[in-house]
PDB file of N, CA, C, O and CB in Angstrom:
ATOM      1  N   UNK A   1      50.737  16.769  60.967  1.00  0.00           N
ATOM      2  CA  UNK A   1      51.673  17.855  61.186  1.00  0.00           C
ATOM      3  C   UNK A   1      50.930  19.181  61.121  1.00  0.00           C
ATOM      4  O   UNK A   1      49.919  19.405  60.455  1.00  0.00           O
ATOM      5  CB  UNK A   1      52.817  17.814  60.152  1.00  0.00           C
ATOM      6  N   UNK A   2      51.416  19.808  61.709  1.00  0.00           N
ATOM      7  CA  UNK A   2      50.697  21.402  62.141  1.00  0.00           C
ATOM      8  C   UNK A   2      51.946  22.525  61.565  1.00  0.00           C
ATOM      9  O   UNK A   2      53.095  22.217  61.249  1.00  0.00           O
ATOM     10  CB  UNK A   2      50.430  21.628  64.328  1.00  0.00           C
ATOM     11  N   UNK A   3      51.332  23.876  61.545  1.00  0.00           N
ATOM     12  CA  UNK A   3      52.542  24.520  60.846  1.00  0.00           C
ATOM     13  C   UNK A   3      53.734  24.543  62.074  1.00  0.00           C
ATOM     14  O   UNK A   3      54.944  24.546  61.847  1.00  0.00           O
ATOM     15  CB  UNK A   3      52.114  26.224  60.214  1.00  0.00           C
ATOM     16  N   UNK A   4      53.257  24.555  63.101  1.00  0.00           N
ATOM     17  CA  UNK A   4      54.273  24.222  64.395  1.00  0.00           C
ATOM     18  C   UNK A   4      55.165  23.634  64.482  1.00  0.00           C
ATOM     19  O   UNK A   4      55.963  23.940  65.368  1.00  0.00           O
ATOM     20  CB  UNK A   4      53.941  23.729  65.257  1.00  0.00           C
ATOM     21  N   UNK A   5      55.475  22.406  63.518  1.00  0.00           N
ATOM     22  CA  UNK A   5      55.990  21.559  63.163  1.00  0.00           C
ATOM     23  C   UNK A   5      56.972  21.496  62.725  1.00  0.00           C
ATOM     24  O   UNK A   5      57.259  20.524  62.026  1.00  0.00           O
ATOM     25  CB  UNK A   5      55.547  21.184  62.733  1.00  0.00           C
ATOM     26  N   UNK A   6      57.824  22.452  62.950  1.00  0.00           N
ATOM     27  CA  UNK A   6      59.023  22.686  62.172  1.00  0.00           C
ATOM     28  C   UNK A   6      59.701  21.700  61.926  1.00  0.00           C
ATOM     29  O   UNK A   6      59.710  21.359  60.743  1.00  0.00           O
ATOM     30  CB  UNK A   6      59.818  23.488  62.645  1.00  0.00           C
ATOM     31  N   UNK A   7      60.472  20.915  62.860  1.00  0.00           N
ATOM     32  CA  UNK A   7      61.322  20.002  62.359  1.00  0.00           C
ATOM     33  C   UNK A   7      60.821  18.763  61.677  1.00  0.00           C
ATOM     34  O   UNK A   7      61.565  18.273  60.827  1.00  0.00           O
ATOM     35  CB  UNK A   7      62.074  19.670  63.322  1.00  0.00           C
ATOM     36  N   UNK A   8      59.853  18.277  61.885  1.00  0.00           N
ATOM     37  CA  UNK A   8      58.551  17.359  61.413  1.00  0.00           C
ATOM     38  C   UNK A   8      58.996  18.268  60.272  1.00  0.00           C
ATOM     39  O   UNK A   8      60.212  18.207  60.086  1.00  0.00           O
ATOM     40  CB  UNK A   8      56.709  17.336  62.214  1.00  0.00           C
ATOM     41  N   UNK A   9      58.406  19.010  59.541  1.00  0.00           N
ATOM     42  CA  UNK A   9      58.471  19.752  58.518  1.00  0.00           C
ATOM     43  C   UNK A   9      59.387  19.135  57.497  1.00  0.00           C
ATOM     44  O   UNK A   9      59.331  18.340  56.560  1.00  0.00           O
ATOM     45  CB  UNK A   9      58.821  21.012  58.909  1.00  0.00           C
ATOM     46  N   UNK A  10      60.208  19.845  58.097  1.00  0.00           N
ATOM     47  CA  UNK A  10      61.805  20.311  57.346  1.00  0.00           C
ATOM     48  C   UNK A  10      62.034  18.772  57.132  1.00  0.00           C
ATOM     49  O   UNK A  10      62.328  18.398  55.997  1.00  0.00           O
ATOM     50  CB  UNK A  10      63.319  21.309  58.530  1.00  0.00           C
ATOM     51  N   UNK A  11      61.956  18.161  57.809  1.00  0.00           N
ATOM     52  CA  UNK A  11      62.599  16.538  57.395  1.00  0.00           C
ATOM     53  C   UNK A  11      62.042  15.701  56.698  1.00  0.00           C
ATOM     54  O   UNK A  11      62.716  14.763  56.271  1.00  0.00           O
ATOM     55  CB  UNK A  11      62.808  15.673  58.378  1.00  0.00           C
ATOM     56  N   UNK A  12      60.285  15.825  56.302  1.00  0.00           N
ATOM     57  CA  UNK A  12      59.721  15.548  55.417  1.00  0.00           C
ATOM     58  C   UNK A  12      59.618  16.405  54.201  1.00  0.00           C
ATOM     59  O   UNK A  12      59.220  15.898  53.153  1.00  0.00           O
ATOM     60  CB  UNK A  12      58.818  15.273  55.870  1.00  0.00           C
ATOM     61  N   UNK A  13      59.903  17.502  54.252  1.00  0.00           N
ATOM     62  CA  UNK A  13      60.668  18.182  52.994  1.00  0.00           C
ATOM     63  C   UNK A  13      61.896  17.674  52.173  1.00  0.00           C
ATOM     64  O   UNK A  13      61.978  17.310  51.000  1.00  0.00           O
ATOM     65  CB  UNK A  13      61.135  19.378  53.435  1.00  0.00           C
ATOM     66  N   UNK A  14      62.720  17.757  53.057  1.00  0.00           N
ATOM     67  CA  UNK A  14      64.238  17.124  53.069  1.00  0.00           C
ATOM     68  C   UNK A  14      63.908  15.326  52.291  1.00  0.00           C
ATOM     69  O   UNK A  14      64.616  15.074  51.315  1.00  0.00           O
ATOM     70  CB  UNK A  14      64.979  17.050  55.208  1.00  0.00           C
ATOM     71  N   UNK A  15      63.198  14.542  52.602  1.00  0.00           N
ATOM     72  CA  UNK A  15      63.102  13.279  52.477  1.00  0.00           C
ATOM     73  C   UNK A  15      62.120  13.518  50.752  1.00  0.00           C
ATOM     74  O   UNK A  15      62.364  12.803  49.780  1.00  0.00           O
ATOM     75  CB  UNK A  15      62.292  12.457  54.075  1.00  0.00           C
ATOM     76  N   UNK A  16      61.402  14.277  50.739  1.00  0.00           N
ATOM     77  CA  UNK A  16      60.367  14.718  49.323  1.00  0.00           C
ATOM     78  C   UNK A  16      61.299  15.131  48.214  1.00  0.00           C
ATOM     79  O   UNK A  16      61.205  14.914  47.006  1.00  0.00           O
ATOM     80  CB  UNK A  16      59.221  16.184  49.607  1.00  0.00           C
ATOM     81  N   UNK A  17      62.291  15.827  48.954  1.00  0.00           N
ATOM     82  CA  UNK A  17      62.760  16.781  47.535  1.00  0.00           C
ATOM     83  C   UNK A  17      64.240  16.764  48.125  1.00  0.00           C
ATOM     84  O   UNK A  17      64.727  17.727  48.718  1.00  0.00           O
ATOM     85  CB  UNK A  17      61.912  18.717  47.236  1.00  0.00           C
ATOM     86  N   UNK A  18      64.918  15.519  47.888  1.00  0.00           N
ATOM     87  CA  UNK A  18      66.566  15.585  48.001  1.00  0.00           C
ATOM     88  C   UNK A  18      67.082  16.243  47.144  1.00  0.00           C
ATOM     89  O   UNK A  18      66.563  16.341  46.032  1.00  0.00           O
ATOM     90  CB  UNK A  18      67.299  14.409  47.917  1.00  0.00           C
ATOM     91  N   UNK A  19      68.235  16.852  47.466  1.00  0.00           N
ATOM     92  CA  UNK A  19      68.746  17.731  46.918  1.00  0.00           C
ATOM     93  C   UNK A  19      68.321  19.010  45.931  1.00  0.00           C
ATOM     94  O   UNK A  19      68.734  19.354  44.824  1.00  0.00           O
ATOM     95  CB  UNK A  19      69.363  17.109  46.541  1.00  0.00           C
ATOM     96  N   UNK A  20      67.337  19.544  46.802  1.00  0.00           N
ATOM     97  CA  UNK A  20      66.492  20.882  46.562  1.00  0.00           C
ATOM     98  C   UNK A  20      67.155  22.305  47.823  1.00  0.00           C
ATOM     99  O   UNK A  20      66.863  22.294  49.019  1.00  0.00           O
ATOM    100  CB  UNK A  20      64.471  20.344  46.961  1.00  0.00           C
ATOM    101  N   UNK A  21      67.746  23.022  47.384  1.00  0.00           N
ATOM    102  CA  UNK A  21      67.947  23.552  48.528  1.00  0.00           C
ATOM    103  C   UNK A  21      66.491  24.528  48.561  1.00  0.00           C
ATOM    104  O   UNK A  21      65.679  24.950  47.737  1.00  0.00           O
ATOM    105  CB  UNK A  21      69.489  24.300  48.598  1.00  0.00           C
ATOM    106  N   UNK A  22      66.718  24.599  50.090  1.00  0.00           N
ATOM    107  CA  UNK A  22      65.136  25.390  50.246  1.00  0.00           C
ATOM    108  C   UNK A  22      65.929  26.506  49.889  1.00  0.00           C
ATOM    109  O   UNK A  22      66.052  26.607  48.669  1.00  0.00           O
ATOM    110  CB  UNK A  22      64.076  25.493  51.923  1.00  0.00           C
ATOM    111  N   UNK A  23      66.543  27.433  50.590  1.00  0.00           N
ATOM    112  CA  UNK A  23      66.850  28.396  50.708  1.00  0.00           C
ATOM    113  C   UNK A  23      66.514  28.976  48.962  1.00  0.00           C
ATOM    114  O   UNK A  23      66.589  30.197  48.823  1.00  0.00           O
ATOM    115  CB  UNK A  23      68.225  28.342  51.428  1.00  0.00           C
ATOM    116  N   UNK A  24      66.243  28.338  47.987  1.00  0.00           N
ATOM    117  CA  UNK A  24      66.537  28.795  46.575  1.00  0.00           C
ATOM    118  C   UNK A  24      64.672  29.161  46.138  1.00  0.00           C
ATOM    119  O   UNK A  24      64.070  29.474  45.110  1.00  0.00           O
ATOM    120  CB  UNK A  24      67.528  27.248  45.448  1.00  0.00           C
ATOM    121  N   UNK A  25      64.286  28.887  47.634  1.00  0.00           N
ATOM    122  CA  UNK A  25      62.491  28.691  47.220  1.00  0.00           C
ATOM    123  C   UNK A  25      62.165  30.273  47.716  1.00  0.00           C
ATOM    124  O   UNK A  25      62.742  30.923  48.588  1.00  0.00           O
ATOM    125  CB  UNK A  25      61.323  27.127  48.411  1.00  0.00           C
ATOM    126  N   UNK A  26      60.815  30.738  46.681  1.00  0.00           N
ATOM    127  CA  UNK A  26      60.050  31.904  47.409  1.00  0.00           C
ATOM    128  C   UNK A  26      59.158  30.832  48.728  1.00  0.00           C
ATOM    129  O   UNK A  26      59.003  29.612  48.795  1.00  0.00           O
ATOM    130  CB  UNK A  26      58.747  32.936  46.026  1.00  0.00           C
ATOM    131  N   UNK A  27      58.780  31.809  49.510  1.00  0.00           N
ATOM    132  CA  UNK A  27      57.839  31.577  50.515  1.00  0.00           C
ATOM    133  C   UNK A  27      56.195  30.571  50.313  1.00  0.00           C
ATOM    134  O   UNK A  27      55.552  29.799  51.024  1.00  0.00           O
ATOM    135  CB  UNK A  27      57.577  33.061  50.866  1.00  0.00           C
ATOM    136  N   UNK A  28      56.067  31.142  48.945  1.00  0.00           N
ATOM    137  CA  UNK A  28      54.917  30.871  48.451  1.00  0.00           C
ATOM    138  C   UNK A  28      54.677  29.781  47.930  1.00  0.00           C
ATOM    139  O   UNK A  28      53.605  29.183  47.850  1.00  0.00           O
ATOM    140  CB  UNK A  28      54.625  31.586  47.760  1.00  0.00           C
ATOM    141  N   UNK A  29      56.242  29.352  47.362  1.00  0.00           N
ATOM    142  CA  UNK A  29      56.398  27.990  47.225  1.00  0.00           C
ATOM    143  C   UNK A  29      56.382  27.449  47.866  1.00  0.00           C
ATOM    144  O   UNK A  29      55.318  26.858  48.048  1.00  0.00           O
ATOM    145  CB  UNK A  29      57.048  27.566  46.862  1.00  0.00           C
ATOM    146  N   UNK A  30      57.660  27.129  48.881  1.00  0.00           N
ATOM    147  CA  UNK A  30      57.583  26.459  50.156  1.00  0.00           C
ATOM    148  C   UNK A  30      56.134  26.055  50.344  1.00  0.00           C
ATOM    149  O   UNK A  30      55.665  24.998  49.921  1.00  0.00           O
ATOM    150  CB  UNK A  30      58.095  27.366  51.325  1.00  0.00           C
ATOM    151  N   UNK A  31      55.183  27.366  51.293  1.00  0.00           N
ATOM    152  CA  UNK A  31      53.985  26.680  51.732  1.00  0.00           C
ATOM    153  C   UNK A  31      53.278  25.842  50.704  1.00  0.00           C
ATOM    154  O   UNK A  31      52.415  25.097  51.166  1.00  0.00           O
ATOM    155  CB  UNK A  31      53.061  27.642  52.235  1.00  0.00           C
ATOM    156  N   UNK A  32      53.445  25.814  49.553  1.00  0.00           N
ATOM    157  CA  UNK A  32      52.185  25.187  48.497  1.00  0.00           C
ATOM    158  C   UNK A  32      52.902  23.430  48.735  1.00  0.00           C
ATOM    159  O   UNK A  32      52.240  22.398  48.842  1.00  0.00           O
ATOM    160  CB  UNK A  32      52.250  26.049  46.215  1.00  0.00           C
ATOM    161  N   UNK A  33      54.302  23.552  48.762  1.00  0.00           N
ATOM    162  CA  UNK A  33      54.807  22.254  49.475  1.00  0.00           C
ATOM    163  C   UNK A  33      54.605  21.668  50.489  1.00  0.00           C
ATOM    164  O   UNK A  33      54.397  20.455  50.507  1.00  0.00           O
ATOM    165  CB  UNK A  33      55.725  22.215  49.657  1.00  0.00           C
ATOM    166  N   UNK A  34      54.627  22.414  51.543  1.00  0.00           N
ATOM    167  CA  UNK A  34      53.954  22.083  52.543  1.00  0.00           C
ATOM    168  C   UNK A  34      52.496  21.651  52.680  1.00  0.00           C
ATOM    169  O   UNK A  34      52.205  20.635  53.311  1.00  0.00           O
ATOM    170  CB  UNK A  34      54.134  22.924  53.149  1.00  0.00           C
ATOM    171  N   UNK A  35      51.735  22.290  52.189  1.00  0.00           N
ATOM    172  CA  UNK A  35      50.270  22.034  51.798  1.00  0.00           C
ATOM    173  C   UNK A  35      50.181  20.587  51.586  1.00  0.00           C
ATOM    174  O   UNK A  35      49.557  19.730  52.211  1.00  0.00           O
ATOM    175  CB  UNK A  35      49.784  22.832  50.469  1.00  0.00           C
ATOM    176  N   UNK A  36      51.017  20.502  50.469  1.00  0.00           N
ATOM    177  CA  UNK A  36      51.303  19.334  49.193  1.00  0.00           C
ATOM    178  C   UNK A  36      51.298  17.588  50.467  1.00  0.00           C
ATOM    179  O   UNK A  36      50.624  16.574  50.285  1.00  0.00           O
ATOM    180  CB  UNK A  36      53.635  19.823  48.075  1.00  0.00           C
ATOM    181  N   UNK A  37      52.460  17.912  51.829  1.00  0.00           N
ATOM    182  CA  UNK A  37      52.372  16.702  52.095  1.00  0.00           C
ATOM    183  C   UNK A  37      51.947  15.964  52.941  1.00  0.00           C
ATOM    184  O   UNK A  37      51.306  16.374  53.909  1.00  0.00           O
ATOM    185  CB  UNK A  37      53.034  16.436  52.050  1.00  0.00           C
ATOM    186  N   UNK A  38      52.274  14.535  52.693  1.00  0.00           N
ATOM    187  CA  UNK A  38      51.155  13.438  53.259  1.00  0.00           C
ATOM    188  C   UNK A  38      51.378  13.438  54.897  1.00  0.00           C
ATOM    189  O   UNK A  38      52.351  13.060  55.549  1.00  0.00           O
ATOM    190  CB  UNK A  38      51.446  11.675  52.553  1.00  0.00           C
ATOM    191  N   UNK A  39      50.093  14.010  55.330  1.00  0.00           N
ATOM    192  CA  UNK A  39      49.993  14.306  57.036  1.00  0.00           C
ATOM    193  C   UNK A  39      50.721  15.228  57.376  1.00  0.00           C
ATOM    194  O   UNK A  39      51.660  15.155  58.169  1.00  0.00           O
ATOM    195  CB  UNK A  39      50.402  13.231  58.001  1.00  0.00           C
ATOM    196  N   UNK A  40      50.197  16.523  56.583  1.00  0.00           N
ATOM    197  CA  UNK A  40      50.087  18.061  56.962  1.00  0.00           C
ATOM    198  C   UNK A  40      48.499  18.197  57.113  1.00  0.00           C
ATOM    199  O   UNK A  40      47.835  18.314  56.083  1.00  0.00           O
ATOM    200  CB  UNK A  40      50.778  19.202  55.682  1.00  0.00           C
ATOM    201  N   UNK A  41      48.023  18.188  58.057  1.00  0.00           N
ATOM    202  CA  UNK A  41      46.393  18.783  58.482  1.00  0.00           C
ATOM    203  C   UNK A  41      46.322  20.060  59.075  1.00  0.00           C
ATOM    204  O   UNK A  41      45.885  20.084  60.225  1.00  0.00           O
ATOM    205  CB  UNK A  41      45.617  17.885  59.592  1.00  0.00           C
ATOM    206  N   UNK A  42      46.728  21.376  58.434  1.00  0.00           N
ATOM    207  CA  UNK A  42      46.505  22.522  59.668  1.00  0.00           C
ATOM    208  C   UNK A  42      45.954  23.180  58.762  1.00  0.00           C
ATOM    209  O   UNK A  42      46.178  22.897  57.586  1.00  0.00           O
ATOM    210  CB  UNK A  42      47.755  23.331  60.575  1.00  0.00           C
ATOM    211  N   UNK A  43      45.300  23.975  59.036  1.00  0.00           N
ATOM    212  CA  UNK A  43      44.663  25.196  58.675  1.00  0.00           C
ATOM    213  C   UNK A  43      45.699  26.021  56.973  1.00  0.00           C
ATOM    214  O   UNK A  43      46.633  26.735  57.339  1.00  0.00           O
ATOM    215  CB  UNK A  43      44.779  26.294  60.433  1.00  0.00           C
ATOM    216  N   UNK A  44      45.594  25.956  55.950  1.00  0.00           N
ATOM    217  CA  UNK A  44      46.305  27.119  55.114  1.00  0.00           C
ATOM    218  C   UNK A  44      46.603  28.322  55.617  1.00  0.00           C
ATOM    219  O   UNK A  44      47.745  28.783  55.612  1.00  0.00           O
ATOM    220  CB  UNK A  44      45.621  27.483  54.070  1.00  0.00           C
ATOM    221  N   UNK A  45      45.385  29.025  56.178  1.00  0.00           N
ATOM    222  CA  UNK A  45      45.601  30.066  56.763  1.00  0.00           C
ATOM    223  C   UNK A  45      46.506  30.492  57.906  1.00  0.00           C
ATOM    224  O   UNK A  45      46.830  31.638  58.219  1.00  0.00           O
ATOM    225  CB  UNK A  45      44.688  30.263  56.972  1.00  0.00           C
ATOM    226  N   UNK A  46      46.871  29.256  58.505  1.00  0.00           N
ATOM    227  CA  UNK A  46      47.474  29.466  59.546  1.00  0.00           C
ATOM    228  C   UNK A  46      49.016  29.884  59.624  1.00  0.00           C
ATOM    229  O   UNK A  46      49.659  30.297  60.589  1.00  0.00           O
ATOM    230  CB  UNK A  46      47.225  28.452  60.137  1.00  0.00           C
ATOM    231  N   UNK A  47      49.424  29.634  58.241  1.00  0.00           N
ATOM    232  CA  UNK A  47      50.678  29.844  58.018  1.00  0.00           C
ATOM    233  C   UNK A  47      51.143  31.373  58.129  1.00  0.00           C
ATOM    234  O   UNK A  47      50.283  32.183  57.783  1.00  0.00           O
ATOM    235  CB  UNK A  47      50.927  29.279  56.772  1.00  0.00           C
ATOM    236  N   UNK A  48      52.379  31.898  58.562  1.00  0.00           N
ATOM    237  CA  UNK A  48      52.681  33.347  58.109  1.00  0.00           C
ATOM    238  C   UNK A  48      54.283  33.078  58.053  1.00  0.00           C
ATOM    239  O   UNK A  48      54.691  31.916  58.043  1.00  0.00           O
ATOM    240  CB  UNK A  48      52.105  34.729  59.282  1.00  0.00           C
ATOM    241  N   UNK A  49      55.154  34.146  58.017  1.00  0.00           N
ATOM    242  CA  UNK A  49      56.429  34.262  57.744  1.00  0.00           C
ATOM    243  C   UNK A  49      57.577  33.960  58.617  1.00  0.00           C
ATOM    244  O   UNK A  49      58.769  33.903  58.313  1.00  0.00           O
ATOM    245  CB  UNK A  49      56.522  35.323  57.421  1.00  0.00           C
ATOM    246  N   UNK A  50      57.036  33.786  59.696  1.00  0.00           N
ATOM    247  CA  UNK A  50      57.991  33.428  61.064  1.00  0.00           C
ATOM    248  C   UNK A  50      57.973  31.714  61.124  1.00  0.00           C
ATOM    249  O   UNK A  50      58.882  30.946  61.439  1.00  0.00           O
ATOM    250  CB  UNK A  50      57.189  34.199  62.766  1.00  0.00           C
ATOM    251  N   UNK A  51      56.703  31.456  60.733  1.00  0.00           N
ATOM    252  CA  UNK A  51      56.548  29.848  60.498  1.00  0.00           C
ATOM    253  C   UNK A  51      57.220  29.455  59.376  1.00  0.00           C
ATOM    254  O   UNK A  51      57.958  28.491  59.575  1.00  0.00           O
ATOM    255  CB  UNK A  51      55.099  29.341  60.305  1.00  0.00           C
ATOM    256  N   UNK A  52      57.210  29.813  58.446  1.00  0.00           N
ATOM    257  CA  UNK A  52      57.669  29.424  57.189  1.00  0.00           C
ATOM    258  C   UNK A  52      59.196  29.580  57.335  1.00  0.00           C
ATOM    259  O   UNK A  52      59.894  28.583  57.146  1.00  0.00           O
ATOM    260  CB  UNK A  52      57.022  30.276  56.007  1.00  0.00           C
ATOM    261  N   UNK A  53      59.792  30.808  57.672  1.00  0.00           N
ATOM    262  CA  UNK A  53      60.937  30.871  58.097  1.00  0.00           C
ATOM    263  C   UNK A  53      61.600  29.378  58.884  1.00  0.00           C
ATOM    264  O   UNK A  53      62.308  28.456  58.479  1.00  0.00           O
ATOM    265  CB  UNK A  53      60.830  32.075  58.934  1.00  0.00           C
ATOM    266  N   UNK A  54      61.249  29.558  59.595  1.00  0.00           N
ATOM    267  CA  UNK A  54      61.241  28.159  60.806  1.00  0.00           C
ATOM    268  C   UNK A  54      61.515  26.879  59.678  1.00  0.00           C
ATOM    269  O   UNK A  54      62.396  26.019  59.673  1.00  0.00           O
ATOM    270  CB  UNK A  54      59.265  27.868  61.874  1.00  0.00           C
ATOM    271  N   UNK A  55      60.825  27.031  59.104  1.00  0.00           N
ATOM    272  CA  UNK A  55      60.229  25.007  58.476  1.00  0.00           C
ATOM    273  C   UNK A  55      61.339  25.462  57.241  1.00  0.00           C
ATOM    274  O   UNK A  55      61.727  24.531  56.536  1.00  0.00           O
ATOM    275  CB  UNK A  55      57.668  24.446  57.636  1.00  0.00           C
ATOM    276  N   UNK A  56      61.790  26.621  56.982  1.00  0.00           N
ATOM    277  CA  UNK A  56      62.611  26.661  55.777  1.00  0.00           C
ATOM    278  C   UNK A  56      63.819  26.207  56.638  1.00  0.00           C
ATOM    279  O   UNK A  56      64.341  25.174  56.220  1.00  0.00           O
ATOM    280  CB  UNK A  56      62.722  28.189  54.872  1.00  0.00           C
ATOM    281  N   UNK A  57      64.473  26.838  57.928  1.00  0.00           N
ATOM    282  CA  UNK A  57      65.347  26.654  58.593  1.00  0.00           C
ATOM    283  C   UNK A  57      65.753  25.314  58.643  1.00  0.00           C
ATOM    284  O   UNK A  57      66.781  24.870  58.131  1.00  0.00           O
ATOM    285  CB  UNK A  57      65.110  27.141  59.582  1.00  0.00           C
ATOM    286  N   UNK A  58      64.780  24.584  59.375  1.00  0.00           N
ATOM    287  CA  UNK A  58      64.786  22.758  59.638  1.00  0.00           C
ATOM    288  C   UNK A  58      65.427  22.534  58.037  1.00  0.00           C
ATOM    289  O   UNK A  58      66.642  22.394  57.897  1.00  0.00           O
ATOM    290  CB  UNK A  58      62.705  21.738  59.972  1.00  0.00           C
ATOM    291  N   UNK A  59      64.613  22.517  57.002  1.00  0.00           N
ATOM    292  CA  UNK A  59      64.937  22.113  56.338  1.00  0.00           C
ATOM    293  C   UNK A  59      66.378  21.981  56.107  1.00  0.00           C
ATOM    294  O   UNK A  59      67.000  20.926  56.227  1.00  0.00           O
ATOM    295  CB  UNK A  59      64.338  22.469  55.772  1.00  0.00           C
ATOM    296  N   UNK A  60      66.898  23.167  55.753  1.00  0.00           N
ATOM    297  CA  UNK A  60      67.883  23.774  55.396  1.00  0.00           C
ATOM    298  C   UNK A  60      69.307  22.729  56.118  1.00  0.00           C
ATOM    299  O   UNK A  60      70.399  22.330  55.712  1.00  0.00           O
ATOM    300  CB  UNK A  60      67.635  25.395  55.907  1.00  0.00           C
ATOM    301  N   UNK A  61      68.346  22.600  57.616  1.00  0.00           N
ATOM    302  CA  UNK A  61      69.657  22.002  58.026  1.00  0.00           C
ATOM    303  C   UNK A  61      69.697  20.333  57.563  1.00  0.00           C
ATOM    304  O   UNK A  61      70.460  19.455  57.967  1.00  0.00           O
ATOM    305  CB  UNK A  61      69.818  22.201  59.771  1.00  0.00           C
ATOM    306  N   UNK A  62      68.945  20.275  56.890  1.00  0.00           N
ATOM    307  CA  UNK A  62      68.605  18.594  56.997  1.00  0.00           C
ATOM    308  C   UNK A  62      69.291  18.618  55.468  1.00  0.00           C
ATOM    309  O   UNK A  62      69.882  17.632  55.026  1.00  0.00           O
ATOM    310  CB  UNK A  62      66.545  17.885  57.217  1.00  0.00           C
ATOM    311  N   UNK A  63      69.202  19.366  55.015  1.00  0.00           N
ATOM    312  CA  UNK A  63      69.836  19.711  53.276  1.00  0.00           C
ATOM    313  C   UNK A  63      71.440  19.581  53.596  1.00  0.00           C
ATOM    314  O   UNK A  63      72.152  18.647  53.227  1.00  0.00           O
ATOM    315  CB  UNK A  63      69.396  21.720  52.485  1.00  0.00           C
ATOM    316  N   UNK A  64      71.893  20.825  54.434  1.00  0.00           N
ATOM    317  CA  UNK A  64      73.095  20.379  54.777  1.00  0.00           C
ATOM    318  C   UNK A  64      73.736  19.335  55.424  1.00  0.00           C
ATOM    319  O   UNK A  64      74.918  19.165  55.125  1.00  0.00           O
ATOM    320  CB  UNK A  64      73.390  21.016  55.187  1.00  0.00           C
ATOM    321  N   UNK A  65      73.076  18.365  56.495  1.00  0.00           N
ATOM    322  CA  UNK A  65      73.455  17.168  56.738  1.00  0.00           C
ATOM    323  C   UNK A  65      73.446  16.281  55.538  1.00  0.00           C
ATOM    324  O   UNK A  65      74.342  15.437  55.527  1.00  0.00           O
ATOM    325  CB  UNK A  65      72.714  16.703  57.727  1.00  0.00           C
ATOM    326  N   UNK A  66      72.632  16.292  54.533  1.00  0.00           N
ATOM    327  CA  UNK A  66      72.808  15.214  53.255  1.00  0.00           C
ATOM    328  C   UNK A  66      73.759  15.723  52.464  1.00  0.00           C
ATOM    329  O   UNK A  66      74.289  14.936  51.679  1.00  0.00           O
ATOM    330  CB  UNK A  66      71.518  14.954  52.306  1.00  0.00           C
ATOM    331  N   UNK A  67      74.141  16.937  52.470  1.00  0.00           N
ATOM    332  CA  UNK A  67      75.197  17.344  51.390  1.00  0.00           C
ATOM    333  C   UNK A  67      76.729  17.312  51.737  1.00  0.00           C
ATOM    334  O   UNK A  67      77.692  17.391  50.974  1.00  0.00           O
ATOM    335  CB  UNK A  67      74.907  18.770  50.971  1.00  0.00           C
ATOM    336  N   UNK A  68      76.679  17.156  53.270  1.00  0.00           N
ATOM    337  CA  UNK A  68      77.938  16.718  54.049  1.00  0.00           C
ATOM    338  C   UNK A  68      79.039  15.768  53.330  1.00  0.00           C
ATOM    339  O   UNK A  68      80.045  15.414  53.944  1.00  0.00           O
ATOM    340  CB  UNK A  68      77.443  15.957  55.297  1.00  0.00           C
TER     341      UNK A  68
END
């Protein structure tokens, strides 16, 4: 997974940390999570706030489909 990856992302977030809402995370967290999982290979650096935004988004919605 690449930071590109948004929905890839968000749904292996979502599947790591059920019932976590992202939305309750700083940024800084998030990425150190992201970092954190198994078949994320991109660059650290590559990350910035429009990406993170994004992969918080996916998430978010994958949070609300389980909390349905």
């Amino acid at each position: 997974m690449k930071w590109t990856d948004s929905q890839e992302i968000g749904l292996a977030l979502a599947e790591k940390f059920p019932g976590l809402d992202p939305l309750t995370l700083r940024f800084t967290d998030l990425r150190e999570r992201i970092l954190a999982l198994d078949g994320f290979d991109d660059a650290p650096t590559a990350s910035n706030e429009p990406k993170l935004e994004a992969i918080q988004m996916a998430w978010y919605e994958e949070f609300q489909e389980a909390n349905r």
